[in-house]
N, C-alpha and C positions, 0 to 999 in steps of 0.2 A: 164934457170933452176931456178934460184933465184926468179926470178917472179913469176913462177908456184908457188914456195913453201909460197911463201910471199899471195896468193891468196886464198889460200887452208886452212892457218891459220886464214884470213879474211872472210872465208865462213862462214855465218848463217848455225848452222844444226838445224832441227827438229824432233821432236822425229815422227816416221811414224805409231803411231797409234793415238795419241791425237792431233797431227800438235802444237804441242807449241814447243817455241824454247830454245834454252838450258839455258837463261839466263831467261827465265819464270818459268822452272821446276827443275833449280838447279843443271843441270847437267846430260850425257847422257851416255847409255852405247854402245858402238859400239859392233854388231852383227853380226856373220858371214854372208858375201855377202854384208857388203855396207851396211847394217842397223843399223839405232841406235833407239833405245827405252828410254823413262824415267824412273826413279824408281819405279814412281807410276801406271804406267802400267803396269812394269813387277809382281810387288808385286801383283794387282787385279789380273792379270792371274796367279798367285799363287796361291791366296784363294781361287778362282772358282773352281781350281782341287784338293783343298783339301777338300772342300765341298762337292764335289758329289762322293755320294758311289762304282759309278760305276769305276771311274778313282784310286781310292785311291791306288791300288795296282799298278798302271801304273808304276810309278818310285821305286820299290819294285824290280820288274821285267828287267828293264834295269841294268845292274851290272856299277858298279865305277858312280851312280847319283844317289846325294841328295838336295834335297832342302837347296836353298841359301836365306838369308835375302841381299836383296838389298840396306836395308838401312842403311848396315855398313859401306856403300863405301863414303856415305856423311853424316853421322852422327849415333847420336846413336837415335833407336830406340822410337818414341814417343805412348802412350797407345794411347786408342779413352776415348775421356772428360766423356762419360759414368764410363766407364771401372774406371778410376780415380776418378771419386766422390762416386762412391760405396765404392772404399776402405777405402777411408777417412771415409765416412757417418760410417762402419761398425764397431758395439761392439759399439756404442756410444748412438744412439736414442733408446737402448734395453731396455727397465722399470726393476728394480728389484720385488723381490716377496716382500722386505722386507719393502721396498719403496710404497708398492700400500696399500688402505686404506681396511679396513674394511667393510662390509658394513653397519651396525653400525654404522660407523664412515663416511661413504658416506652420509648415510639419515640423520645423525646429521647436516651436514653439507649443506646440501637441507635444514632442517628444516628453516636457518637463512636466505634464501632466499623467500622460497616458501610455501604459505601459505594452512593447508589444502593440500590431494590428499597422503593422508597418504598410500593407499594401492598402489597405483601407485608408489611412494618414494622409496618403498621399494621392489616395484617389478624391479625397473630399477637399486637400487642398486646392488640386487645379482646377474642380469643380468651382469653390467657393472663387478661386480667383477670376475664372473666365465670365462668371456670373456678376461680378459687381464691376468687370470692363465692360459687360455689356451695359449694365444701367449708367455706368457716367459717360457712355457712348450717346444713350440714349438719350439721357439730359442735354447732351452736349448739342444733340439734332433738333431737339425741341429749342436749345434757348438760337440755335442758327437759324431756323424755320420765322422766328419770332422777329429777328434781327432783319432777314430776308423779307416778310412781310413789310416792315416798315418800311426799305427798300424801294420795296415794286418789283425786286427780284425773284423770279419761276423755279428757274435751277440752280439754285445754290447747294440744298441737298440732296438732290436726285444721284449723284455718285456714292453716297454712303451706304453701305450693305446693312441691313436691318439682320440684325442679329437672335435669334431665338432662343427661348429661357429654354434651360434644364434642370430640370426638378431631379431628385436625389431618393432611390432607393435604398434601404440598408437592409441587409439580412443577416443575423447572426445567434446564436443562446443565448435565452435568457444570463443578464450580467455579464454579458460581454463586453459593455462601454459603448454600445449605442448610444443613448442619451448623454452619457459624462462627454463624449467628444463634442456630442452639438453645441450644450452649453459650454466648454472650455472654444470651441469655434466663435460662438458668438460673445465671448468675454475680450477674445484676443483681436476681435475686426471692428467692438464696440457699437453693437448694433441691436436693436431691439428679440428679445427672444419670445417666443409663446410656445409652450408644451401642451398637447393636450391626450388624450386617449380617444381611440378609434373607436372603442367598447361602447361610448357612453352616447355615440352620435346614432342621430334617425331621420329617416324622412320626413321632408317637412311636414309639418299635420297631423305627427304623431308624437306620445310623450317621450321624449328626450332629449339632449342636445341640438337646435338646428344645426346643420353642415357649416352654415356662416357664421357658427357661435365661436369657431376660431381664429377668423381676421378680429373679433372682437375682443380677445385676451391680448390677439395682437395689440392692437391700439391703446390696450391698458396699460401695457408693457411701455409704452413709447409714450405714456404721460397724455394720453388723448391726444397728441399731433399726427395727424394725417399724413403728413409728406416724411417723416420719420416713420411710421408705422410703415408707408410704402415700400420705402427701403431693408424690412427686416427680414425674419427667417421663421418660420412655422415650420414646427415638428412635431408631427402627429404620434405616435406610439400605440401599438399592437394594432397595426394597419392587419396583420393578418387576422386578427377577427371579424373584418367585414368581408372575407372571400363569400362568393356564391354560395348557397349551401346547394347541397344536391338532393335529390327527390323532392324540392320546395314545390307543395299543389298549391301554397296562399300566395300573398306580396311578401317577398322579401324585405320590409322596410327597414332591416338592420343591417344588412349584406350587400346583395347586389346595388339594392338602390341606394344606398351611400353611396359607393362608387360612383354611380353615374352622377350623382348628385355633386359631386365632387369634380368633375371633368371640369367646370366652365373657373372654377378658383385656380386647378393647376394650371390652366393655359394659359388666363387674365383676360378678368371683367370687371368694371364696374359695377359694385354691389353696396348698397347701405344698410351698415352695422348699427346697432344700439348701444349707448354710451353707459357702461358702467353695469350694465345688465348682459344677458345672455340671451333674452329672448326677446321678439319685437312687441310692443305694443303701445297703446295712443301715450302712455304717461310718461316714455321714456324717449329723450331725445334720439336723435340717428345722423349718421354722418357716412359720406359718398366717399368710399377708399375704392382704389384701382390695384388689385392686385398682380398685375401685368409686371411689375418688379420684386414682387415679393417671392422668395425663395422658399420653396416648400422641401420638407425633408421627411420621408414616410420612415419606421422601422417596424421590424417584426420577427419574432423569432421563427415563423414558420415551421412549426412541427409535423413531421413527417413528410416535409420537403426533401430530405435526403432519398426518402425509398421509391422520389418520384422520379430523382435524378437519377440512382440504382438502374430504375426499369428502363429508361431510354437507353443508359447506356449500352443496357445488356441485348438491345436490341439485333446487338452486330455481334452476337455469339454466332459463331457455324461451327459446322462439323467437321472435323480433321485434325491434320496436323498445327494448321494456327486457329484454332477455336480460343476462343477466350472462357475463363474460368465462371462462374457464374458468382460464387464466392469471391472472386477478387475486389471487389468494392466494399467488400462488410466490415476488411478495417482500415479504412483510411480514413482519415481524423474530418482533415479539412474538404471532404465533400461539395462541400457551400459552395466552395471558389466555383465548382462547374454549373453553375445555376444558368440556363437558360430562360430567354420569355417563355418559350414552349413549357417550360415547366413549370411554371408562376402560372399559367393558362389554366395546365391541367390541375391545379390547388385550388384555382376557385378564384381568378382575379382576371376582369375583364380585359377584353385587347385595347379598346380605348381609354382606358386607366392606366395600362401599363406603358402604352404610347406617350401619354405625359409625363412618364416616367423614366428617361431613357438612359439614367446613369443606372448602373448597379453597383452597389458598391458591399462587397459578400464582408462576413468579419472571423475570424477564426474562434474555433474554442482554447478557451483558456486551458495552460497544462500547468503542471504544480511548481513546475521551473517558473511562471510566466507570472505564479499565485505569488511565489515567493519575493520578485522583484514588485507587484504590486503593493505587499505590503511594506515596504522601505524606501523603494526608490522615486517614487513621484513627490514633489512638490510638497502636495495633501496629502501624504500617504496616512494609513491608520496610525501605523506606530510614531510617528509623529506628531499627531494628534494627540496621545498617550501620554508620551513624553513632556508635551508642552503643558497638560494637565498638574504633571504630577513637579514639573521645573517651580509650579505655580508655589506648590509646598516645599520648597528647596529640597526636592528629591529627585536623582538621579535616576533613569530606566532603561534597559539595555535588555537584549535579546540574544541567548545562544542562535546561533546559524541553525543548531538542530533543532532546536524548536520552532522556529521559523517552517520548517520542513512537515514538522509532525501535522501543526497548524493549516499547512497547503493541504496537505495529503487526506485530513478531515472535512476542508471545504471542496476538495473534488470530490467526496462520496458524497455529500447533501447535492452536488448538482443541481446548483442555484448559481455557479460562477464567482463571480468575486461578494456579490452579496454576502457570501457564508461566513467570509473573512469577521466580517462587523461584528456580526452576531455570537462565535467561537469566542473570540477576542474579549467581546462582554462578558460572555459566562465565568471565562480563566479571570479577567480582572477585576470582576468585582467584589472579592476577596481584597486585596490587593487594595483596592482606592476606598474600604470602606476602613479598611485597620490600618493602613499609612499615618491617615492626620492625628492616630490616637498618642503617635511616640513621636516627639521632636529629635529623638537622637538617632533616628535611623535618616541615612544619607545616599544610600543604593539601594533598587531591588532589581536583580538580573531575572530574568523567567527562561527556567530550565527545562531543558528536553520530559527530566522526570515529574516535572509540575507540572507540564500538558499533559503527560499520559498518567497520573493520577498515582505514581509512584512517591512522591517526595517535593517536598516546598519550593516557592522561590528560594535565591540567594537573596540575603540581607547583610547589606554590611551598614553598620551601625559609624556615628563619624569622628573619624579619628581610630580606628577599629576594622580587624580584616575582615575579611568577608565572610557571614555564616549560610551555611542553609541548612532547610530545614527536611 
């Protein structure tokens, strides 16, 4: 008899729905007829029937049974890691009203950045402002709701006007300062940013970016918190590459269906992203973001958007004395400002797309005046950048106003925008910053009109020594 007993204490059990053994799952619960289950099985067949509507009354119905937490018997009760950073995250990434800028005080603050694009500044400011009164309005309903609920109270917020998000189109040349305004936007409101390109996205199920792979940089952005990521801003770039195309006989899965695929993020859904990856699958966690606050920002340069706005307007040519010229539009600069939906339509961008869309916000082309304050007058400018370079070698760097000009006047023929500035800039200076560190007694170099155009040297003045050029 000792033996049996001694055998039976030595038996491996396992649990008979997962087959792990007791010292894998921590421990087991023996069940009438010779069975034993784990905690964690019995708890999932818990949650399955409280889940489903049809069962919910089942244990209602049987008198002296109620539901047992399993997990008392070996511990106390652990939340799920979701459930747990929400609460932490929550009352903490919420912006005050008191705390958010002006828009005044927004565009003030663009201006020390970005040069020029004055209607647009201030078009993105009262945009940015009315958009995050909306969301601390909207925390404010939920944490009343909450308040109300404990109450017993019905009407507490039924007076508040539920306010509707506006997402933010931008249309302008390439190196216009589309992207430089969003991120100097999101530097100055301190709020999560995510960039991405429209190019690279595809329908789901095909090889590319998924549409949802950008709430997922979001959240990269914002440290993986959730109610921070909620709060941020997505900017998509070269939105006009997924216009419709036309004569398409296949699926558009680059073009139109982006778009669409795209509707349910501008308007706000509940979607789960994968954490640290781009694409979903079994091996990578996932996490439920509401984009219902997140501010989305499309740009595009739209090419051949001007000869589309041309045609409409020439629509209202007649015949006589006040006929209008047909040629009158072919030189006026800023075109862009008269951008209609009708015209975005006829380009190749859907009506329920553009509907989520209902700012425009047009941006001018840059002219060589606008080149020249670019490279001096902002914050970041290039040539400050240059200077603090070469300050590093206690040398001195200064620029003729006419070179400054020559310089503009070469970045408006590449029409590239202010991109060209960078690029000009390295060619003429890398002369310049490779032969500097060779002499400690040189103390200035000015760069002349005839050093840009390939006449004659910088000035070098050596220290203690006037000025030479070369």
């Amino acid at each position: 008899m000792s033996e049996d007993k001694n055998d039976k204490k030595n038996e491996i059990r396992y649990c008979m729905v997962c087959g792990r053994s007791e010292e894998d799952c921590g421990g087991l619960i023996d069940l009438p007829g010779a069975g034993t289950v784990c905690n964690d099985c019995i708890n999932k067949s818990l949650d399955m029937i409280k889940g489903r509507d049809d069962l919910k009354g089942l244990f209602e119905k049987i008198p002296h049974m109620t539901f047992m937490n399993m997990s008392d018997f070996f511990g106390p009760k652990q939340e799920a890691p979701e459930e747990e950073e929400k609460k932490k995250e929550s009352g903490k990434e919420i912006p005050d009203l008191l705390d958010l800028p002006a828009p005044h005080e927004i565009k003030h603050s663009l201006d020390r950045y970005v040069v020029g694009q004055e209607h647009a500044k201030k078009v993105l400011s009262v945009a940015v402002y009315n958009h995050y009164k909306r969301v601390i309005e909207s925390e404010r309903k939920k944490k009343a709701d909450r308040e109300a609920a404990k109450k017993e109270i019905s009407d507490s917020t039924d007076s508040i006007v539920e306010i509707d998000k506006s997402n933010i189109l931008m249309i302008g040349p390439t190196g216009c300062g589309k992207t430089y305004l969003v991120q100097t936007l999101a530097k100055i409101l301190d709020v999560p940013l995510a960039i991405t390109d429209a190019t690279s996205l595809t329908e789901a199920g095909y090889i590319g970016d998924d549409i949802e792979s950008v709430v997922s940089k979001l959240l990269a952005a914002a440290g993986n918190k959730v109610s921070r990521a909620e709060h941020g801003i997505v900017f998509i770039d070269e939105i006009d590459k997924i216009a419709k195309k036309k004569n398409m006989h296949s699926r558009d899965v680059s073009g139109e269906a982006v778009q669409q695929g795209m509707l349910k993020l501008l308007e706000g859904a509940e979607i789960e992203v994968p954490v640290g990856a781009s694409s979903k699958n079994a091996m990578v966690p996932m996490k439920r973001i509401n984009t219902k606050n997140i501010l989305f920002i499309v740009g595009g340069a739209f090419p051949g958007l001007e000869d589309i706005i041309k045609e409409r307007l020439r629509k209202h040519t007649s015949i006589g004395f006040h006929a209008e010229l047909k040629d009158q539009y072919d030189n006026e600069k800023n075109l862009i400002r008269k951008t209609t939906t009708e015209d975005l339509r006829a380009f190749g961008m859907i009506p329920e797309f553009l509907g989520r869309l209902p700012i425009i916000c047009p941006l001018e082309s840059l002219t060589e005046d606008m080149l020249v304050r670019i490279l001096k007058e902002p914050r970041n400018a290039i040539i400050r950048q240059y200077q603090q370079l070469l300050a590093m070698d206690e040398v001195k760097l200064s620029f003729d106003e006419d070179a400054l000009h020559v310089i503009a006047a070469r970045a408006m023929e590449r029409d590239t925008g202010a991109r060209a500035l960078r690029s000009i800039l390295e060619e003429f200076m890398l002369d310049i910053m490779y032969e500097i560190p060779k002499d400690d007694n040189i103390g200035e170099v000015v760069i002349t009109k005839a050093y840009i155009e390939g006449n004659g040297g910088p000035g070098i003045l050596m220290r203690g020594q006037q000025l030479l050029t070369g």
